[in-house]
C-alpha positions as CSV (number, residue, x, y, z in Angstrom):
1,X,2.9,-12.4,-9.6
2,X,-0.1,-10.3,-10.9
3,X,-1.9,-8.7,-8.5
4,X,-4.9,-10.1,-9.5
5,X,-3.7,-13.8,-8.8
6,X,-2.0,-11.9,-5.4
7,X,-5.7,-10.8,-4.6
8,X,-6.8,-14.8,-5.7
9,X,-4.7,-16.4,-3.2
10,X,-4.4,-14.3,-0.4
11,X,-8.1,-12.5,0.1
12,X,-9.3,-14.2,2.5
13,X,-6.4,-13.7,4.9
14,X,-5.7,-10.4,4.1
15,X,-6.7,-7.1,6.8
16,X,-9.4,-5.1,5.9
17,X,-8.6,-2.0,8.2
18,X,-7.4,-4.0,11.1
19,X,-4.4,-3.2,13.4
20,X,-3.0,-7.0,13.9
21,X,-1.5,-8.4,10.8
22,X,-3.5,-11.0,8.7
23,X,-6.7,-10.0,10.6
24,X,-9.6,-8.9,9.8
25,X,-12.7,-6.9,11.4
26,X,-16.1,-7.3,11.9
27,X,-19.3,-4.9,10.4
28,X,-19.5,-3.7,14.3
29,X,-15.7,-2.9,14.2
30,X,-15.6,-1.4,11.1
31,X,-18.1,0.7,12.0
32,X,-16.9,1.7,15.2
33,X,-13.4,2.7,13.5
34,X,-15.4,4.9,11.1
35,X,-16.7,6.7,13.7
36,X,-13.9,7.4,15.4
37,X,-11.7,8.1,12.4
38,X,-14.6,10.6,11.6
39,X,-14.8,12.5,15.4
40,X,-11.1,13.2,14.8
41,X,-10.6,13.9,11.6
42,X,-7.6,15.8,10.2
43,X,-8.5,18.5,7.8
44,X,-5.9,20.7,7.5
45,X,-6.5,24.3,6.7
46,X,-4.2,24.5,4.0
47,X,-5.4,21.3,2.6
48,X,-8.5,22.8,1.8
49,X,-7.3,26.1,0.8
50,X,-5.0,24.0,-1.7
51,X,-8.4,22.3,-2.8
52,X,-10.0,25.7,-2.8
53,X,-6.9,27.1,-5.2
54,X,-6.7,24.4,-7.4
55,X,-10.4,24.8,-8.5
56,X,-10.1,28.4,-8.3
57,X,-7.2,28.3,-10.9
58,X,-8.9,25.9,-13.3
59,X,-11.8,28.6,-13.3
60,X,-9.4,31.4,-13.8
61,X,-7.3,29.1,-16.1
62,X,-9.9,29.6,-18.5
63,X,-10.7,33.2,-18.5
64,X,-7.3,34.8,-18.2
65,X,-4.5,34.2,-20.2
66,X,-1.9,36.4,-18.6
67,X,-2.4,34.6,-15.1
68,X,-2.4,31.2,-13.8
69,X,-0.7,28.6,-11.5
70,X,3.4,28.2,-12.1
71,X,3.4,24.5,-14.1
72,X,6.0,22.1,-13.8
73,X,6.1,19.3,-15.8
74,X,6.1,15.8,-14.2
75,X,7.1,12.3,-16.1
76,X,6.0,8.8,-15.5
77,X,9.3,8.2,-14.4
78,X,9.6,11.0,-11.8
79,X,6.9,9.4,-9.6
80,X,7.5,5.5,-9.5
81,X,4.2,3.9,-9.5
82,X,4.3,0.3,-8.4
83,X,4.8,-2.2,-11.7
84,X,1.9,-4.3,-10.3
85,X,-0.6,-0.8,-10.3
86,X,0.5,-0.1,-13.7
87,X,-0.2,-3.6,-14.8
88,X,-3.1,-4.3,-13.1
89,X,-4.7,-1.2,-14.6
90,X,-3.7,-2.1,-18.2
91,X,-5.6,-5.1,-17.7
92,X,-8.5,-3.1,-16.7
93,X,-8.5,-5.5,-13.6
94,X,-7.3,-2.3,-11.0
95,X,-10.3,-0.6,-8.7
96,X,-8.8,2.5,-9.2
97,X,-9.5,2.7,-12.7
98,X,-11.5,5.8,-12.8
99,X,-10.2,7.7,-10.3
100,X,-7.7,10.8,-10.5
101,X,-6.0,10.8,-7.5
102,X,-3.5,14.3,-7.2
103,X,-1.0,15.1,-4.4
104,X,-1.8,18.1,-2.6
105,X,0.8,19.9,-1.0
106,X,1.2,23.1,1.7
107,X,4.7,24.0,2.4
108,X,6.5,26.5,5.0
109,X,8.0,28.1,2.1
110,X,9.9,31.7,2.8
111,X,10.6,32.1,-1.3
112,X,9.2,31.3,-4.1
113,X,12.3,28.8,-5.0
114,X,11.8,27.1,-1.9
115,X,7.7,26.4,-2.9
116,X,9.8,24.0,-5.8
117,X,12.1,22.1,-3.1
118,X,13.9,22.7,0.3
119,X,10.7,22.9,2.4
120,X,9.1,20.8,4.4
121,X,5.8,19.9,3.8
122,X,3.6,21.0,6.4
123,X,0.7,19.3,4.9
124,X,0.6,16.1,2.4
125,X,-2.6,15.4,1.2
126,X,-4.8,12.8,-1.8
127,X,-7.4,14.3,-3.6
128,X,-9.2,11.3,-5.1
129,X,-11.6,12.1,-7.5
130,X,-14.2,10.0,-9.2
131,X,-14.0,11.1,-12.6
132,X,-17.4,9.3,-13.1
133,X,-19.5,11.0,-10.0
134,X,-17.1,13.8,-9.3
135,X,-17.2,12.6,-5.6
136,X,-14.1,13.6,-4.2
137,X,-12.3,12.0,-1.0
138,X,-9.3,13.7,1.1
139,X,-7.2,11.8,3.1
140,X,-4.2,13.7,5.2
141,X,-0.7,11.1,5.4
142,X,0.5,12.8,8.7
143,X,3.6,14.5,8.0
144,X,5.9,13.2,10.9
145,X,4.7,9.6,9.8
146,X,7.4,7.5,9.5
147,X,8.0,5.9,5.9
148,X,10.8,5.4,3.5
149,X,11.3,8.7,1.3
150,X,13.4,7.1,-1.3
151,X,16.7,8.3,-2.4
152,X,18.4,10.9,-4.2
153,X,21.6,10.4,-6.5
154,X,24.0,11.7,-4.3
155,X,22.7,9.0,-1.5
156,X,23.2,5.2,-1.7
157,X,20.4,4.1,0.5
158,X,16.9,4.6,0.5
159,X,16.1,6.9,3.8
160,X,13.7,6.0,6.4
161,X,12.1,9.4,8.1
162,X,9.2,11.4,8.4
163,X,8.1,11.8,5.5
164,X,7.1,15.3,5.2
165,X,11.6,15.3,4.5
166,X,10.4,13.9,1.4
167,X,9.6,17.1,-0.5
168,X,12.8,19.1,1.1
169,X,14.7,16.7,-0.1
170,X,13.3,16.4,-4.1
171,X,10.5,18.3,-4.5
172,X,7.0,17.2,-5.4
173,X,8.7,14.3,-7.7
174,X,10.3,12.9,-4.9
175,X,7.1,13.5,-1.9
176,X,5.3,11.8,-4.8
177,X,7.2,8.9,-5.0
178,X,7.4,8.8,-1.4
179,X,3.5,8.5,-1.8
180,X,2.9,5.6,-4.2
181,X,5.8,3.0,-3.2
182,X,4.4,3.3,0.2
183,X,0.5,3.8,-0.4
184,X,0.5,1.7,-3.6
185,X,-0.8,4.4,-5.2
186,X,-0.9,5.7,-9.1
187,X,-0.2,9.4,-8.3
188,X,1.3,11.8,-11.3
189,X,-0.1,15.2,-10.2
190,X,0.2,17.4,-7.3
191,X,-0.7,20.9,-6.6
192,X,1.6,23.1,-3.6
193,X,1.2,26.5,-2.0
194,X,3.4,28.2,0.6
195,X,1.9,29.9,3.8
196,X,1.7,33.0,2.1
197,X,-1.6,31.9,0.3
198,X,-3.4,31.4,3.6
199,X,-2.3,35.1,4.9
200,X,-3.8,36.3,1.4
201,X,-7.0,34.2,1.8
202,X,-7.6,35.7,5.3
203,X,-6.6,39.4,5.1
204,X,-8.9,39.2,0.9
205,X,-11.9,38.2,3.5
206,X,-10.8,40.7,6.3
207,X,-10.1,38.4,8.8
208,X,-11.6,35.6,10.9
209,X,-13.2,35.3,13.7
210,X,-11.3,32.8,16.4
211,X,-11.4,32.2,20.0
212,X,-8.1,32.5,21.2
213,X,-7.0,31.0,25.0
214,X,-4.9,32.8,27.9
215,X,-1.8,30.1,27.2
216,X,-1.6,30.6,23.1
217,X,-1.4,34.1,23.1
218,X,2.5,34.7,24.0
219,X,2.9,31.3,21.4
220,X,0.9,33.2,18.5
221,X,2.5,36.5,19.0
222,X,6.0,34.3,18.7
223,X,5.2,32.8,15.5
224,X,4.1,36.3,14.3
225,X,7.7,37.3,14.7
226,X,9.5,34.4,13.3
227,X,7.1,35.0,10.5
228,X,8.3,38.2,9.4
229,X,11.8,38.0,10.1
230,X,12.0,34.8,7.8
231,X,9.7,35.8,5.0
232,X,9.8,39.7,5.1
233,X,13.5,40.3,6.0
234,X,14.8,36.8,4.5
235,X,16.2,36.2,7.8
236,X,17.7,32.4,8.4
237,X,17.8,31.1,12.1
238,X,21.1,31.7,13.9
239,X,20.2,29.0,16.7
240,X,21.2,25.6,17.0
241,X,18.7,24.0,14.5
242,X,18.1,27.2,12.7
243,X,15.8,28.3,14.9
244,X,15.0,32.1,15.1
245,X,17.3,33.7,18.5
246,X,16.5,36.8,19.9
247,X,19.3,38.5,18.5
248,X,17.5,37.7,14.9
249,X,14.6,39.5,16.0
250,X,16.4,42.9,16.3
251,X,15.5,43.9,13.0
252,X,11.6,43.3,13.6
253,X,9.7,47.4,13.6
254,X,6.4,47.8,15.7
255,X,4.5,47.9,12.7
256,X,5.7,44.6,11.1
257,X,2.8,42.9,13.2
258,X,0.2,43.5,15.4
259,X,0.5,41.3,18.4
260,X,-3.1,39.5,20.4
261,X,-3.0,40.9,24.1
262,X,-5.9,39.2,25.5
263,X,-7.6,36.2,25.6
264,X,-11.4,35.9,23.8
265,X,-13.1,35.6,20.4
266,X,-11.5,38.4,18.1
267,X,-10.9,39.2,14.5
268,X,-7.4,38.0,13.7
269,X,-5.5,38.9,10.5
270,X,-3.5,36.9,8.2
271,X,-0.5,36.6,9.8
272,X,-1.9,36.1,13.2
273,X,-4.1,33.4,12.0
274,X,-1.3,31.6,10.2
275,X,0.7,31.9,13.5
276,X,-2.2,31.1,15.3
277,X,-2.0,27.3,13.1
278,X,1.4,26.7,13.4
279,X,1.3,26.5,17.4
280,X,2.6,23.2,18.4
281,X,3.7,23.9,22.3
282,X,-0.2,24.1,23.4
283,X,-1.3,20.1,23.3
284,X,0.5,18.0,21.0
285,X,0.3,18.2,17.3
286,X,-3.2,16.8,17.0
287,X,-4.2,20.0,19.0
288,X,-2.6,21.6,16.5
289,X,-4.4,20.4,13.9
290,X,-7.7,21.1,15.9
291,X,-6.4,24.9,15.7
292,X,-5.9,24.9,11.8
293,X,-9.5,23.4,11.6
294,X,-10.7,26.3,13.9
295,X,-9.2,28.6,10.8
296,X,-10.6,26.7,8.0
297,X,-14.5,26.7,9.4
298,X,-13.8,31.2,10.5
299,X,-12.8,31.1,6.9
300,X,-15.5,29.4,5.1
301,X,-18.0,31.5,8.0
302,X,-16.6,34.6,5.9
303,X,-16.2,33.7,2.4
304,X,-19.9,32.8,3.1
305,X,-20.2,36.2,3.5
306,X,-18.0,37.8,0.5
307,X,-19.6,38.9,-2.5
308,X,-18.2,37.8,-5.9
309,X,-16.1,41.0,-6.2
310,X,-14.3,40.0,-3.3
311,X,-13.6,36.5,-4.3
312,X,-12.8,36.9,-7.7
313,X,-10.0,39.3,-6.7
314,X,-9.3,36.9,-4.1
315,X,-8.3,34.0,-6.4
316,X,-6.8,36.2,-9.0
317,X,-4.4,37.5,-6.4
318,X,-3.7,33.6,-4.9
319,X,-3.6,31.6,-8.1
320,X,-0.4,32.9,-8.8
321,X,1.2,31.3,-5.9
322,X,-0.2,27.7,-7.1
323,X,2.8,25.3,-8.5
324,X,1.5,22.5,-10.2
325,X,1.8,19.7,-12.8
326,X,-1.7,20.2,-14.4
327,X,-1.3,21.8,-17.7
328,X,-3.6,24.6,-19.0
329,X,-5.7,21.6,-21.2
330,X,-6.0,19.3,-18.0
331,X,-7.1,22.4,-16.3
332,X,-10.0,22.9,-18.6
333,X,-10.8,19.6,-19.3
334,X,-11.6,19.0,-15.3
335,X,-13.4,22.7,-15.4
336,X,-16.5,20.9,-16.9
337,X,-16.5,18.5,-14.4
338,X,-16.0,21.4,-11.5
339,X,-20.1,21.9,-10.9
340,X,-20.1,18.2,-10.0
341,X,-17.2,18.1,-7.7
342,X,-18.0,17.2,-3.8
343,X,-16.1,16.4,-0.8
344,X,-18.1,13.6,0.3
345,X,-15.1,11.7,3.1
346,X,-12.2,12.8,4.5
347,X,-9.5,10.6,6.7
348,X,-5.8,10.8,8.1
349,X,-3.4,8.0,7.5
350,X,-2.3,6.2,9.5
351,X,-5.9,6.0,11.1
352,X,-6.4,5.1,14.7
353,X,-5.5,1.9,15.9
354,X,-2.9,1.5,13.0
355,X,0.1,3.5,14.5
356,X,2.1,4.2,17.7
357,X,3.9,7.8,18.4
358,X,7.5,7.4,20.0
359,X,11.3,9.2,19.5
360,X,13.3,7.4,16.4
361,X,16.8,8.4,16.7
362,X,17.7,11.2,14.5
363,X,14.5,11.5,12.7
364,X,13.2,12.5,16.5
365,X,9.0,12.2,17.4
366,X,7.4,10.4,15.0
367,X,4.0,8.7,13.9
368,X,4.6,4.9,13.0
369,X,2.6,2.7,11.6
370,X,1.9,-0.2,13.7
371,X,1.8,-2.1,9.9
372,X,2.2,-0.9,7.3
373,X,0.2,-3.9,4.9
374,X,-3.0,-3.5,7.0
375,X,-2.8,0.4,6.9
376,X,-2.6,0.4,2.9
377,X,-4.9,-2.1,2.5
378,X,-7.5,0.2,4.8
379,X,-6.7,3.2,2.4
380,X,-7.5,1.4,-1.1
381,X,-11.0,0.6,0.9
382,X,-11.6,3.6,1.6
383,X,-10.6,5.7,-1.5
384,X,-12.0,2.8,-4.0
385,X,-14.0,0.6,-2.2
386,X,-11.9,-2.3,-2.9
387,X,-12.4,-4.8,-0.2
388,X,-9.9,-7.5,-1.3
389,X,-6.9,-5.7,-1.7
390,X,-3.6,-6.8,-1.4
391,X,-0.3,-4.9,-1.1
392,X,2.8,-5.5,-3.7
393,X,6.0,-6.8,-2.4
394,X,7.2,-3.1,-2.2
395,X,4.6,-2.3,0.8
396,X,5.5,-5.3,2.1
397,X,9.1,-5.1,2.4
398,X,8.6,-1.3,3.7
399,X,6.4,-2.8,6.4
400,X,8.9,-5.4,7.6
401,X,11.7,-2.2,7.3
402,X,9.8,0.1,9.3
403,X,9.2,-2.5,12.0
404,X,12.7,-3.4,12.3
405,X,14.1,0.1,12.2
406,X,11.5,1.3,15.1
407,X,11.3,-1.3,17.3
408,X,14.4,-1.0,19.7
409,X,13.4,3.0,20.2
410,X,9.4,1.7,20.9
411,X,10.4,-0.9,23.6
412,X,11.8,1.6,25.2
413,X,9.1,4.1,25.4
């Protein structure tokens, strides 16, 4: 059925950003769940730096021809947009006509190899951007929310997990399809970076500026060492899970880091600030989040600062470490567009109200969507305005999977 006839016949039973299936919301409520999305939203730092990078290499793309991003070519194919998006945009009947909406990705990478596949994505991101006004909107897809990542060749049956195991598993193709069979979304582009960028950014701006607490210091100065033993001495966890033991840590030197002994507002480097973001054992993972947004506004406080010396060295150095699917011309055809470019929203999927957090077997703590249709038919609102919208079949069926897989392991929370 076209998705136009879908929209027809179901509209007016279908959610607009509600949390009960086939509901819908008042102006009040839907203004009340702005607000709150809004008091906690979930900018991660590296989802800005990545937005920061990408516009930073189409500026470089054009002046430098011995340095740019590393491009990988991506194919229709690789990224399974739903049939009824493709159709209904051929028909020119689609609300997201207009729009380029790219995958943004930051991954715990310890090698270059590993930026292309075998790393988790720490951060999963949508840059949609209105070709028309240049408004850009970000919305973060948690990465331990639970969705169906697809399949490889070697596997039989589509696998149900967090999806950040989506890009370990297959790369950007794969964390892309992961993206528009679940979202409904048109995605062909993504841009990733490994942690290595956001050391760079902060140690090309000398520093930031944090306020650290009495109970994250022994946390930071952990991460600092598992760090360098990973990405300096290529150094693979001996524990259980790969973790980093104490015997791994032998071959750290005194001068491989320079640890935070006190608690109070200081000047942290690159690495400390990049361990500072990746504590998780302070709060829960939201807190996390908070911390990584502490990091992004010290580092906008300073490139506030920086003359153009420093940040044209600055991106030269970190454009290098860009993978992407944008080729050189795409590049400069969205350079001319670049002075109009503006984050004007930002959001995290699922939103509140649309998921519950509970222990799912093997795939351990996880974010899950509550539903699945209602969340998706919140995120086409809010990226295109479309008020009607009604999932395919493929978000359905997801939906009804995810419920059915979850539910014996949430009764029992």
């Amino acid at each position: 059925m076209a998705t136009k006839q879908r929209r027809q016949n179901t509209a007016a039973g279908s959610a607009r950003g509600g949390s009960a299936r086939g509901g819908s919301v008042s102006a009040a409520q839907a203004a009340v769940m702005k607000r709150k999305s809004r008091r906690k939203l979930i900018i991660f730092v590296f989802e800005v730096i990545i937005i920061l990078i990408m516009l930073a290499a189409l500026w470089m793309a054009s002046r430098i021809s011995t340095q740019g991003p590393k491009i990988v070519e991506i194919t229709p194919d690789d990224v399974a947009i739903p049939v009824e998006i493709v159709e209904a945009k051929e028909q020119g009947e689609s609300t997201m006509l207009g729009y380029r909406n790219i995958a943004l990705f930051g991954v715990d990478a310890t090698s270059e190899k590993e930026v292309e596949k075998n790393s988790r994505s720490d951060t999963i991101m949508i840059a949609s951007i209105n070709m028309d006004t240049g408004d850009i909107k970000l919305v973060s897809v948690y990465r331990d929310t639970y969705l169906n990542i697809g399949h490889s060749d070697s596997e039989e049956n589509d696998t149900y997990t967090k999806c950040n195991a989506a890009y370990a598993k297959g790369g950007p193709a794969r964390a892309i399809r992961m993206l528009n069979t679940n979202l409904d979304m048109d995605i062909e582009d993504f841009v990733t970076i490994g942690y290595n960028s956001l050391i760079d950014v902060v140690n090309g701006l000398g520093g930031v500026w944090v306020e650290i607490k009495q109970n994250e210091i022994s946390y930071l100065n952990d991460y600092q060492k598992s760090i360098v033993v990973q990405w300096k001495y290529g150094v693979k966890g001996s524990g259980t899970n790969g973790e980093i033991t104490e015997e791994d840590l032998k071959v750290l030197k005194s001068s491989d880091y320079t640890p935070v002994k006190e608690a109070g507002y200081q000047l942290l480097d690159g690495l400390q600030a990049a361990a500072y973001c990746r504590i998780r054992y302070v709060g829960n993972d939201f807190a996390r989040t908070e911390r990584q947004r502490t990091v992004l506004k010290a580092i906008q406080d300073q490139a506030l600062k920086a003359d153009l010396n420093t940040l044209t060295n600055l991106f030269n150095k970190v454009v290098g470490q860009v993978y992407t699917s944008l080729s050189k011309e795409e590049m400069l055809e969205m350079l001319g567009k670049i002075a109009s470019f503006k984050i004007v929203d930002e959001s995290g999927f699922p939103i509140d109200g649309q998921f519950v957090t509970g222990n799912i077997g093997a795939s351990g703590s996880c974010i899950v969507p509550t539903d699945l249709e209602s969340s998706v038919v919140w995120l086409h609102h809010f990226l295109f305005d479309d008020e009607d919208y009604v999932v395919t079949e493929g978000v359905r069926e997801r939906g009804e999977m995810i419920e059915s897989r979850t539910r014996k392991y949430l009764e029992k929370e």
